[in-house]
C-alpha positions, 0 to 999 in steps of 0.5 A: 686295281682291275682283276679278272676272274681268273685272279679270284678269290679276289679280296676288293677294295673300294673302287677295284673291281673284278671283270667276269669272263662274259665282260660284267664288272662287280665292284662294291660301294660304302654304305654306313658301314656296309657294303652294297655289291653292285653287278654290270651297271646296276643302278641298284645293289644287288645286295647289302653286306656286313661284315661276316655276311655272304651271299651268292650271286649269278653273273654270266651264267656262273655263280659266285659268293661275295663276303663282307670283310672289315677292310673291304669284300671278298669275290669268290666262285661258289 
């Protein structure tokens, strides 16, 4: 599924996505049991989430927070 970020707080699933209002999509992979938050077309993830870890990120001149859940990833504004 594709949301924007007037849908968020948005919980994503493997192979969604949430397109920022500057046109950047962020999206999550599988990693063992992680979650790599992958921004634009980023080759590289712009950080590595657990369950019940968090961080922030800056996408189009906002920032935002991703939370790693069991079932997936949370994008929120921070």
């Amino acid at each position: 599924m594709d949301y924007t970020e007037k849908d968020l707080p948005v919980h994503l699933k493997e192979t969604e996505f949430v397109t920022m209002a500057d046109g950047t999509k962020v999206r999550y992979e599988e990693n063992g049991g992680a979650r790599d938050l992958m921004v634009g077309d980023e080759w590289t993830p712009r950080a590595t989430l657990f369950p019940g870890n968090d961080c922030t990120f800056d996408c189009g001149g906002a920032s935002y927070r991703a939370i790693g859940q069991d079932e997936g990833m949370m994008i929120e504004k921070a």
